[in-house]
C-alpha positions in Angstrom: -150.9 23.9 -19.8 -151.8 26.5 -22.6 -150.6 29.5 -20.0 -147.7 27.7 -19.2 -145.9 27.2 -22.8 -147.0 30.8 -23.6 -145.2 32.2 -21.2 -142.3 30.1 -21.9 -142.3 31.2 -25.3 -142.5 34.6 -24.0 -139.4 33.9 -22.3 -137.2 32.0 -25.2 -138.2 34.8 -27.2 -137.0 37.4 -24.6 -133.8 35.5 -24.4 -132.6 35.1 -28.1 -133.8 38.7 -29.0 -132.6 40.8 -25.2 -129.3 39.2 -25.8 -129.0 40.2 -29.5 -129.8 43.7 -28.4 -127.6 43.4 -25.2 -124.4 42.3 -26.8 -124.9 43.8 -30.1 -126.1 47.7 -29.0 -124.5 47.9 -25.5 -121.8 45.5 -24.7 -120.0 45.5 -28.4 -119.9 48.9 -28.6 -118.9 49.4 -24.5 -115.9 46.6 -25.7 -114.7 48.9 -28.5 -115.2 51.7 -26.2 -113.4 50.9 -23.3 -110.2 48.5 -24.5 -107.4 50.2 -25.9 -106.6 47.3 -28.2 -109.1 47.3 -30.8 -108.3 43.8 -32.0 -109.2 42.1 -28.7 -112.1 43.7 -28.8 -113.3 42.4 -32.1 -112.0 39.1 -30.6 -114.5 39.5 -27.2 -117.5 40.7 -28.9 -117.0 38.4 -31.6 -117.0 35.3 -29.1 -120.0 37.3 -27.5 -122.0 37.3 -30.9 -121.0 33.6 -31.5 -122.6 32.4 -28.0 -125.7 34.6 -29.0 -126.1 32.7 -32.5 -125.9 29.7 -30.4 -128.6 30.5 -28.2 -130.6 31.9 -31.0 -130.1 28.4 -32.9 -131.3 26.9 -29.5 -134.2 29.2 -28.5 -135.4 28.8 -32.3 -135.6 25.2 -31.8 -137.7 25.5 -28.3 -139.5 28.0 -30.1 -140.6 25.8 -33.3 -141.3 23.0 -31.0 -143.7 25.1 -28.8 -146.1 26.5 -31.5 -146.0 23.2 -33.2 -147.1 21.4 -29.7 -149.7 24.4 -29.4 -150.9 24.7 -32.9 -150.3 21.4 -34.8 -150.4 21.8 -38.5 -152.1 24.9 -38.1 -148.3 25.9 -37.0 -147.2 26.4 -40.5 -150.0 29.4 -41.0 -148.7 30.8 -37.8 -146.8 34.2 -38.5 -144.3 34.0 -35.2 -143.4 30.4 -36.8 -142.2 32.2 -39.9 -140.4 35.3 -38.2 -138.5 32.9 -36.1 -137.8 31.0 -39.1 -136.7 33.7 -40.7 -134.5 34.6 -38.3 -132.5 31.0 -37.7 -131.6 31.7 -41.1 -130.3 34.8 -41.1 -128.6 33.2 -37.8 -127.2 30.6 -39.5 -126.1 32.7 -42.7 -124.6 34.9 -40.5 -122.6 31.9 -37.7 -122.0 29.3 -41.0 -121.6 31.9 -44.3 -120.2 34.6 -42.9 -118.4 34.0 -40.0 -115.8 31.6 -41.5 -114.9 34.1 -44.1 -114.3 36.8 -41.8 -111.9 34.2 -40.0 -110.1 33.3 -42.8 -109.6 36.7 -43.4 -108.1 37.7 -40.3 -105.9 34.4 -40.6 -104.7 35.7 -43.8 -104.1 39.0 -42.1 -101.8 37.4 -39.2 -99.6 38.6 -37.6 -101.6 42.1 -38.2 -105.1 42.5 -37.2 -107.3 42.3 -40.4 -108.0 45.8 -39.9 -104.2 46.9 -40.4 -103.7 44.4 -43.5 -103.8 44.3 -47.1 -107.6 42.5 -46.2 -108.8 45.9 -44.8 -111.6 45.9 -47.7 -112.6 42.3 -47.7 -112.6 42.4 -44.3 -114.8 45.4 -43.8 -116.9 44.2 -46.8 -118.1 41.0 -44.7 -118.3 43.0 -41.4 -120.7 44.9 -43.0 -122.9 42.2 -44.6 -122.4 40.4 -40.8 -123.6 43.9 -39.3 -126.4 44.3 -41.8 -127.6 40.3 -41.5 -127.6 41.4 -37.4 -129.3 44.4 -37.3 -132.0 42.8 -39.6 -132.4 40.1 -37.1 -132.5 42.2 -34.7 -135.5 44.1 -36.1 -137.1 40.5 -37.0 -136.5 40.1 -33.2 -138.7 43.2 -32.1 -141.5 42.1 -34.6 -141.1 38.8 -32.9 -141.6 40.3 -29.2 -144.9 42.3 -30.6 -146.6 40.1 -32.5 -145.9 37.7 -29.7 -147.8 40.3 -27.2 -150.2 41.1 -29.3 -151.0 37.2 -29.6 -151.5 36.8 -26.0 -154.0 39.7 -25.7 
């Protein structure tokens, strides 16, 4: 049974963290590539990026529930507990903090895109701390897949 819910949390890991990298360093910047209307493609990818913090909120969840069923209270000395910990919260800063600002701002912008507006700095401001809260999850991610591996050795 041991095999078996290693290898699924092999696989909730692969998900949250392959689909970070996916939509976040291929299909985001393909989107911006490839539409001419820059504004629907901040709209896409942002949708993308949403369903991803979803997942991630879901996989983290499996995740927590499978090293506690493995390990008990040992769980909480458990360093893949606290990388995934780690990153639900920047998930959560990221889908709950900053996400809504971001909205508001580009509601505030309408009927320009944010980017054309009088919210151009704000707006790029809180991309940036979105980007930056991302890409460290992201690298919290490729600890996660390693340590993981190097667990199961």
């Amino acid at each position: 049974m041991r095999g078996f819910a290693d290898a699924l949390q092999s696989m909730t890991a692969t998900l949250w963290v392959g689909g970070m990298w996916a939509i976040g360093f291929i299909v985001a910047p393909v989107l911006f590539a490839t539409l001419p209307d820059r504004a629907l493609a901040g709209l896409l990818a942002g949708k993308l990026f949403s369903l991803i913090a979803w997942t991630g909120m879901a996989c983290a969840a499996l995740l927590f529930f499978g090293r506690w069923v493995c390990h008990r209270r040992a769980v909480f000395h458990d360093p893949v507990l606290w990388i995934v910990v780690a990153m639900l919260a920047l998930t959560l800063t990221g889908e709950f903090g900053v996400q809504p600002v971001l909205a508001d701002l580009r509601s505030q912008a309408l009927p320009q895109p944010a980017m054309e507006s009088v919210q151009r700095d704000n707006f790029a401001y809180w991309h940036g701390v979105a980007g930056i809260l991302y890409a460290a999850n992201c690298l919290l991610g490729g600890a996660l897949i390693v340590l993981q591996a190097l667990k199961h050795k």
